[in-house]
Backbone as ProteinMPNN parsed JSONL, in Angstrom:
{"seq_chain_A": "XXXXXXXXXXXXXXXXXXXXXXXXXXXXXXXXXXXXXXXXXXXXXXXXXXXXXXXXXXXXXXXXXXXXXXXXXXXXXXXXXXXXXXXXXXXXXXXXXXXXXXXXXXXXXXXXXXXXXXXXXXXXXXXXXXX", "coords_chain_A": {"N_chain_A": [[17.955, 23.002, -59.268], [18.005, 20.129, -57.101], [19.179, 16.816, -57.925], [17.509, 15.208, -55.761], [14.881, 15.416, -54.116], [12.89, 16.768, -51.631], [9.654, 15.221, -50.856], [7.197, 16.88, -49.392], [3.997, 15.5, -47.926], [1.031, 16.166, -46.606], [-1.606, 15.482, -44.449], [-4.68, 15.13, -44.052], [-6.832, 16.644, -41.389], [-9.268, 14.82, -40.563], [-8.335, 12.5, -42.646], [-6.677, 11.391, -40.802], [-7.938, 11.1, -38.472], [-9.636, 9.263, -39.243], [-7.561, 7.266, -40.14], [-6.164, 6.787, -37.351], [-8.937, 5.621, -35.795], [-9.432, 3.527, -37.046], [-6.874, 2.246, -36.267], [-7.61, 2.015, -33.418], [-9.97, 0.857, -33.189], [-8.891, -1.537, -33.893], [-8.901, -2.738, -36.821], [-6.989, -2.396, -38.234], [-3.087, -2.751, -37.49], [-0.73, -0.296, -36.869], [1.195, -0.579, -38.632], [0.378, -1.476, -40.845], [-1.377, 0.135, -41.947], [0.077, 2.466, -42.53], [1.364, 1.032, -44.785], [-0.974, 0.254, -46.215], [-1.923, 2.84, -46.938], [-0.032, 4.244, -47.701], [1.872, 5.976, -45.891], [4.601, 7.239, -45.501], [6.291, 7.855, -43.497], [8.167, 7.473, -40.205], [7.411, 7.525, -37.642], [5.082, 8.931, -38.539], [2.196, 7.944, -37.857], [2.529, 6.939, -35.534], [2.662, 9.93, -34.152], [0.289, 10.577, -34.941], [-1.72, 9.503, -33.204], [-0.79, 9.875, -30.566], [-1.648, 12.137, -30.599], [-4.504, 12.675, -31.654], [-5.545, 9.875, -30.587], [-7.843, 8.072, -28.182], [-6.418, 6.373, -26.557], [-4.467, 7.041, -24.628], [-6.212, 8.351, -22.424], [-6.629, 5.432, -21.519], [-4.953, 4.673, -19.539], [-5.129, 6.46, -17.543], [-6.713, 7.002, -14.375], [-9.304, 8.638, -13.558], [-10.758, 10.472, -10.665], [-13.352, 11.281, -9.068], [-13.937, 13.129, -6.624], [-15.66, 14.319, -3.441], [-15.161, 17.333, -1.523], [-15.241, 17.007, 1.322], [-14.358, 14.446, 1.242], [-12.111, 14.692, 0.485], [-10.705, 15.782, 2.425], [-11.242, 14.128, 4.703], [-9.449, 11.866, 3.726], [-7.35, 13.132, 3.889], [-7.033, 13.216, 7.032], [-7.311, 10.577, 7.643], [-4.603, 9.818, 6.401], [-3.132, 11.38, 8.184], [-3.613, 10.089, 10.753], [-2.574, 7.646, 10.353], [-0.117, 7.982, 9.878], [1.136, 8.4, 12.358], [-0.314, 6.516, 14.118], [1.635, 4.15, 12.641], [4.319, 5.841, 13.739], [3.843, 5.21, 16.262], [3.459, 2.932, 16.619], [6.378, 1.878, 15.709], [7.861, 2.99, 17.664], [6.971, 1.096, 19.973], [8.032, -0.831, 19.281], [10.495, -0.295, 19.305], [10.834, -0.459, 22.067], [9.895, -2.571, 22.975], [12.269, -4.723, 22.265], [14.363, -2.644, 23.428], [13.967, -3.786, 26.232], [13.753, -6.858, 25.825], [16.419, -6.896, 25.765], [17.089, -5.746, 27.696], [16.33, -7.866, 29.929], [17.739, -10.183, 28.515], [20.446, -9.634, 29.099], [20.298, -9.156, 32.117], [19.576, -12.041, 32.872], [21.974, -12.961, 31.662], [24.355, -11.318, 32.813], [23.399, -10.923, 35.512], [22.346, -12.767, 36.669], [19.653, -13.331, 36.732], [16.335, -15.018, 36.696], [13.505, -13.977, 35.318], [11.507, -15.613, 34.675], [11.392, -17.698, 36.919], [10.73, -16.149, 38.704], [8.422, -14.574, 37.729], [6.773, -16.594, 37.149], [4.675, -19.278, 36.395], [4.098, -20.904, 38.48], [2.866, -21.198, 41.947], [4.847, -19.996, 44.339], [6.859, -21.331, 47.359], [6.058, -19.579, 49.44], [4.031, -18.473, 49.31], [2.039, -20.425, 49.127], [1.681, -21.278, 51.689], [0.561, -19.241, 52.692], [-1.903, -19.016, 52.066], [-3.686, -21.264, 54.112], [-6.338, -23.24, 55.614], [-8.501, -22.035, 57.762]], "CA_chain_A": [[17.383, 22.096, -58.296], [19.138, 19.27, -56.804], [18.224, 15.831, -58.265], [16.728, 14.375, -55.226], [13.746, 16.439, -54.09], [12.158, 16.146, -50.649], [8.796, 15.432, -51.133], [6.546, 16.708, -47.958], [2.936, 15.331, -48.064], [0.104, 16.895, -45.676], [-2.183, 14.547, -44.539], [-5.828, 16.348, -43.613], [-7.356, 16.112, -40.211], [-10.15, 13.782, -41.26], [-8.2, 11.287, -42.893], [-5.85, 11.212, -39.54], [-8.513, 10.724, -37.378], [-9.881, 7.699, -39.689], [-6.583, 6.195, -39.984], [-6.389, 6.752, -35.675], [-10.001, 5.175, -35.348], [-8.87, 2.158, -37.305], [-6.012, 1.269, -35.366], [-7.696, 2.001, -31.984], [-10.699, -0.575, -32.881], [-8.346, -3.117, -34.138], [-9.243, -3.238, -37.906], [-5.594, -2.295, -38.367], [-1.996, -2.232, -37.328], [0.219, 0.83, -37.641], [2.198, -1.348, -39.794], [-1.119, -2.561, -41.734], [-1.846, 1.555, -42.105], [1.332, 2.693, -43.308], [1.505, 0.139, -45.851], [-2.187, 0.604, -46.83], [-2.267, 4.202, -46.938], [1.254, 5.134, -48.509], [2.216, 6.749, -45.162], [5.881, 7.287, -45.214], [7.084, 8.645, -41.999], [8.442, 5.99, -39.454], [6.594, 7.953, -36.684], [3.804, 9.55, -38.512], [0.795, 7.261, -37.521], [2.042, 7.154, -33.401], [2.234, 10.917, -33.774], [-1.36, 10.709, -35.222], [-1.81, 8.331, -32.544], [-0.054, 10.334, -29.715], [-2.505, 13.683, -30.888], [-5.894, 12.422, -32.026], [-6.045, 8.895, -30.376], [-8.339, 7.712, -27.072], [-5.633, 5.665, -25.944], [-4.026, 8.397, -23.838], [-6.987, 7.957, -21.375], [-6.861, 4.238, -20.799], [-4.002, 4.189, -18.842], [-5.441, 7.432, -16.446], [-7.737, 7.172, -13.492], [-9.997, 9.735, -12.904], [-11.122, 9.995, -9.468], [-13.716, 12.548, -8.302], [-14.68, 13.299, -5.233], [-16.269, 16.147, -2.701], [-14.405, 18.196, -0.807], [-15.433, 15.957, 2.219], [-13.789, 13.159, 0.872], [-10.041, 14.816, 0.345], [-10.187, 15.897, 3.791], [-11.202, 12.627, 5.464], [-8.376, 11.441, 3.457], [-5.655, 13.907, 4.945], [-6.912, 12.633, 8.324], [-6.903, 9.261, 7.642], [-3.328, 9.839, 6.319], [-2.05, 12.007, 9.225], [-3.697, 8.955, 11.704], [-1.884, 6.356, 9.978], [1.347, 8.096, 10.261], [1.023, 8.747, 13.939], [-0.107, 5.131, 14.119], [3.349, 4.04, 12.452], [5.176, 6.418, 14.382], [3.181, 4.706, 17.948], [3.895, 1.036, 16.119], [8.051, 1.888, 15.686], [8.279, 3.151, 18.937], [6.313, 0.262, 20.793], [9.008, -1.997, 18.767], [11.882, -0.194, 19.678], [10.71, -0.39, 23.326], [10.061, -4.094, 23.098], [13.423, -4.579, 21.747], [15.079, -1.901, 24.6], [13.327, -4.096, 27.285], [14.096, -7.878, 25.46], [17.915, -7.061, 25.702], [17.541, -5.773, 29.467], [16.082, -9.331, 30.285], [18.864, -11.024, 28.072], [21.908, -8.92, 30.264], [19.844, -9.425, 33.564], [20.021, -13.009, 32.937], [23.433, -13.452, 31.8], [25.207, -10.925, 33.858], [22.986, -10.78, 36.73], [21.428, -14.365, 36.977], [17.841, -12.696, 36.931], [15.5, -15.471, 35.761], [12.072, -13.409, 35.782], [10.58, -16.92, 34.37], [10.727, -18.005, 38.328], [9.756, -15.017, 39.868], [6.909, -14.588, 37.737], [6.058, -17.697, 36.183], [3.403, -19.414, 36.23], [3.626, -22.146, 39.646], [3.214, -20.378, 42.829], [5.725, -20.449, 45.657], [5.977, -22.013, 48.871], [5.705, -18.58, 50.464], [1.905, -18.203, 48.69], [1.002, -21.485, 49.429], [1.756, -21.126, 53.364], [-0.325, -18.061, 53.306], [-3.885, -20.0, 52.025], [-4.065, -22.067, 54.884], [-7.585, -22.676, 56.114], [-8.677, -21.519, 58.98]], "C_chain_A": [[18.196, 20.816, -58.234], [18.216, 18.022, -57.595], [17.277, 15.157, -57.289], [15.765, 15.854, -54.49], [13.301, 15.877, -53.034], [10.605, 16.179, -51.052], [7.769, 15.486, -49.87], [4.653, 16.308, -48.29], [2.455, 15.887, -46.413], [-1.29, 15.979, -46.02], [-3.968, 15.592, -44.103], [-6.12, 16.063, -41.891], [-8.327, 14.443, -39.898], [-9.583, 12.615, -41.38], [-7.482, 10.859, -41.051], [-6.588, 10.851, -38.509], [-9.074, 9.152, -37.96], [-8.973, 6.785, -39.813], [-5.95, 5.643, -38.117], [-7.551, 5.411, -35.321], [-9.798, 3.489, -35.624], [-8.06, 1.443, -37.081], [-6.615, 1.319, -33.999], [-9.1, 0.596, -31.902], [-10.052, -1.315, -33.314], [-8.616, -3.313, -35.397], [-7.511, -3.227, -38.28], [-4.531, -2.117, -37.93], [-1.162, -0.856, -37.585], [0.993, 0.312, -38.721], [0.953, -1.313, -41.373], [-1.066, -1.188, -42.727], [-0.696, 2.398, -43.169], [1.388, 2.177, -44.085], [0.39, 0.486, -46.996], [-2.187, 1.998, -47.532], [-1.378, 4.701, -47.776], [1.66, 6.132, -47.75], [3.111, 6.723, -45.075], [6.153, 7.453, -44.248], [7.001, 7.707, -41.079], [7.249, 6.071, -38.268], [5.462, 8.952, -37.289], [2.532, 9.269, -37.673], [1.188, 7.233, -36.024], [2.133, 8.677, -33.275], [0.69, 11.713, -33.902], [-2.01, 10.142, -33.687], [-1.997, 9.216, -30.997], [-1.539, 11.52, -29.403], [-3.555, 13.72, -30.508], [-6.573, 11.052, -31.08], [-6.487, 8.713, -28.948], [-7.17, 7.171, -26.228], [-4.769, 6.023, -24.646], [-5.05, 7.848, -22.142], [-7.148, 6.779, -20.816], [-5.784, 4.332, -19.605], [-4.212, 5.288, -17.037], [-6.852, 6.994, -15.417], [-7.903, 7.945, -13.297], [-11.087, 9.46, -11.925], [-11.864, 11.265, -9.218], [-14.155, 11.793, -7.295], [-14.951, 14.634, -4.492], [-15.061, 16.154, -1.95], [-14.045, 17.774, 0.882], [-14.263, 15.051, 2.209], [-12.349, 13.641, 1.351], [-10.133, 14.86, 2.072], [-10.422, 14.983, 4.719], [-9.99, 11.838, 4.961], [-7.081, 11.739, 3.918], [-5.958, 13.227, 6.102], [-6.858, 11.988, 8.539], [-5.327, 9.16, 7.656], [-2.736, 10.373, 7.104], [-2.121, 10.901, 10.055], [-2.704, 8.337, 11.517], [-0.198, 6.577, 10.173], [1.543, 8.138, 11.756], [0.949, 7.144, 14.092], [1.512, 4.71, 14.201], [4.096, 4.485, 13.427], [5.08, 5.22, 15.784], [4.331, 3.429, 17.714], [5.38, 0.886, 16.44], [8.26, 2.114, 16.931], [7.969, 2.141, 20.118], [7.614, -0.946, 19.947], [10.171, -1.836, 19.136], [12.156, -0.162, 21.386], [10.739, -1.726, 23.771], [11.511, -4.385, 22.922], [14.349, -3.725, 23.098], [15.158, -3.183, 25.855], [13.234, -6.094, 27.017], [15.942, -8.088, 25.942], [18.273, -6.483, 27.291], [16.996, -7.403, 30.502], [17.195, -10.162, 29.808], [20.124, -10.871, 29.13], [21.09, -8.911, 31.492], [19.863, -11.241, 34.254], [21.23, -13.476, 33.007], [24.485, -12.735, 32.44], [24.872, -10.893, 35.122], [22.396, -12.215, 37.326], [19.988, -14.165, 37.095], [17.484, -14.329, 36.248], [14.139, -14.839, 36.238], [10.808, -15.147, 35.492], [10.381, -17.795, 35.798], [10.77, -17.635, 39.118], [8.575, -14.748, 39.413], [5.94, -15.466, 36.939], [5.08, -18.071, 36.58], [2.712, -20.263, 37.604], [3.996, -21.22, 40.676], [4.011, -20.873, 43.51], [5.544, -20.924, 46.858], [6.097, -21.004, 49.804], [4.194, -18.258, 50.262], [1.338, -19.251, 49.147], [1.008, -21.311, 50.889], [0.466, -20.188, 53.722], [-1.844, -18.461, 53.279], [-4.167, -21.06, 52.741], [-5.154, -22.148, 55.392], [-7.705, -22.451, 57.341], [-9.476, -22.253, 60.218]], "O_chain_A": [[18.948, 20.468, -59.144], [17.012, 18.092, -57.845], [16.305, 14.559, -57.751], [16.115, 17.033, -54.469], [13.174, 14.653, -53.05], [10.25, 17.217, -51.611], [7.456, 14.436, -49.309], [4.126, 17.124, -49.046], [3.156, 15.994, -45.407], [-1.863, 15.764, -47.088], [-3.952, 16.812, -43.934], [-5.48, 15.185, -41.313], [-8.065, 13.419, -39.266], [-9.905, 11.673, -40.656], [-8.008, 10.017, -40.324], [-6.031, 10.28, -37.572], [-8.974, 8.112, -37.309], [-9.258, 5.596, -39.671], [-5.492, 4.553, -37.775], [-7.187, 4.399, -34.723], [-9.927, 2.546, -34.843], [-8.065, 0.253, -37.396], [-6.05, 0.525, -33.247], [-9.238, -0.268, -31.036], [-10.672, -2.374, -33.214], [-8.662, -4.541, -35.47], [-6.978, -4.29, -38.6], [-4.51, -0.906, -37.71], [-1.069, -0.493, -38.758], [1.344, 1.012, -39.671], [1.054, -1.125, -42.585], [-0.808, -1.249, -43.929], [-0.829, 2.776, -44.333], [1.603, 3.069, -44.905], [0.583, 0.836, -48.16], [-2.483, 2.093, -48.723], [-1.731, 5.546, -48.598], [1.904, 7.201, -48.308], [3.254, 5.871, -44.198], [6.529, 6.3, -44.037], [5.963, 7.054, -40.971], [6.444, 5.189, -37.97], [4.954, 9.759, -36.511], [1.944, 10.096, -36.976], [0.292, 7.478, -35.216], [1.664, 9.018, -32.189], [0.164, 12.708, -33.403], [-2.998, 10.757, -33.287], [-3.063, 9.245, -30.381], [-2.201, 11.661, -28.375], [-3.958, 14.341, -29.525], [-7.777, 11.023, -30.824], [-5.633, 9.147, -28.175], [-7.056, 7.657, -25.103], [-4.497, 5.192, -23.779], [-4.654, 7.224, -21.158], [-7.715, 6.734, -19.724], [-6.215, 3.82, -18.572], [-3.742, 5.055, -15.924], [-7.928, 6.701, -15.938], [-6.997, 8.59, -12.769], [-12.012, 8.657, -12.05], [-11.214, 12.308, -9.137], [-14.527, 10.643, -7.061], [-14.567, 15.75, -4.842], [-14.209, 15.28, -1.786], [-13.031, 18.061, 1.519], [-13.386, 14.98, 3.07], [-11.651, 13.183, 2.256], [-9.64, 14.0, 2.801], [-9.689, 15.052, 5.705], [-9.467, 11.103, 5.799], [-6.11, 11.046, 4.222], [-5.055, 12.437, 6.378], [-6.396, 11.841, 9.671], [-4.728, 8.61, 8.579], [-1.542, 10.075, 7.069], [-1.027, 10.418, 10.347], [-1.822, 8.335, 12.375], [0.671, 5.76, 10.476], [2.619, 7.624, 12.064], [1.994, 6.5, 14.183], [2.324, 4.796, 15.122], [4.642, 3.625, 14.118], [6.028, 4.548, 16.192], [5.395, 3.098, 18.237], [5.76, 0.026, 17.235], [9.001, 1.278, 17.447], [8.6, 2.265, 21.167], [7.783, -2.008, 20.544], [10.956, -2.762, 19.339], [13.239, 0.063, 21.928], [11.414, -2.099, 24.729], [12.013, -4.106, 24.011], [15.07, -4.492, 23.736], [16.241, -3.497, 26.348], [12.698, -6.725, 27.928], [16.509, -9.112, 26.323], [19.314, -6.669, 27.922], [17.413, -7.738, 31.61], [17.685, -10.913, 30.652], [20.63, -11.774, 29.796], [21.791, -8.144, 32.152], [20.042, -11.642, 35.404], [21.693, -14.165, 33.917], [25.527, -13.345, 32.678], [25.76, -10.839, 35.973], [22.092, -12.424, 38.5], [19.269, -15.013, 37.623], [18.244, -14.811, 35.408], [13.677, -15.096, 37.35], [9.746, -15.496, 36.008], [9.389, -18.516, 35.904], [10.841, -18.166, 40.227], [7.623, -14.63, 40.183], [4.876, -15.256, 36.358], [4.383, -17.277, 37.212], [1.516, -20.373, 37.875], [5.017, -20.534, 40.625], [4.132, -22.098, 43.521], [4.462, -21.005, 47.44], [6.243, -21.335, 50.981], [3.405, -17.834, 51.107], [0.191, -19.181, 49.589], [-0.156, -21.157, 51.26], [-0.345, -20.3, 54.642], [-2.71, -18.301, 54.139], [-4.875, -21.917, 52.212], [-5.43, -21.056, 55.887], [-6.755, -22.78, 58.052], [-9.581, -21.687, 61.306]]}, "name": "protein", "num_of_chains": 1, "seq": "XXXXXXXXXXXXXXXXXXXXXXXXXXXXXXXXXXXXXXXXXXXXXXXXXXXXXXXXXXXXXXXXXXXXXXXXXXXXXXXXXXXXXXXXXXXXXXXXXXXXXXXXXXXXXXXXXXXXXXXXXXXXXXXXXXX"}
């Protein structure tokens, strides 16, 4: 036999869940535990941890719902894309129809601001003459 000897310890279930329970309420550190206990292994106590411990579940939402529900949800979610879709296209139309006013102005002399602004002309006013 060689002089150095691995020595494997086997911890029980039991204790593993009491040394778990006591780091998950806070009486102890993994550090604290290891120390306390005479747990060698760098990663023993987070694979205790990993196995046996609640902790797992904090970080998960569990969401039920009926069968109702999901599928009001697909249709909400197909709307909303359709929406979007409407929204991008009503922007890229604004936008089409901003830059034919810009080049109607500066190549054509268009100003639509006094053809359809806001003070009528003296061809409208002629026409409300009273009678």
């Amino acid at each position: 036999m060689s002089t150095e000897q691995k020595v494997v310890l086997r911890y029980s279930t039991a204790f593993k869940l009491k040394v778990v329970e006591q780091i998950e309420r806070g009486e102890l550190t993994i550090a604290e535990a290891r120390r306390i206990y005479d747990i060698r292994g760098g990663q023993t106590v987070q694979t205790w941890l990993a196995k046996h411990g609640k902790s797992h579940l904090i970080s998960r939402v569990v969401r039920v719902q009926m069968k109702d529900e999901t599928d009001r949800i697909k249709q909400l979610e197909a709307e909303k894309k359709k929406l979007e879709s409407a929204l991008a296209q009503a922007h890229v139309k604004n936008l089409f129809l901003e830059e034919v006013i810009r080049i109607g102005k500066e190549d054509f002399g268009i100003d639509l601001k006094k053809k359809f602004g806001s003070e009528p002309s003296n061809s409208s006013l002629r026409k409300k003459r009273p009678a």
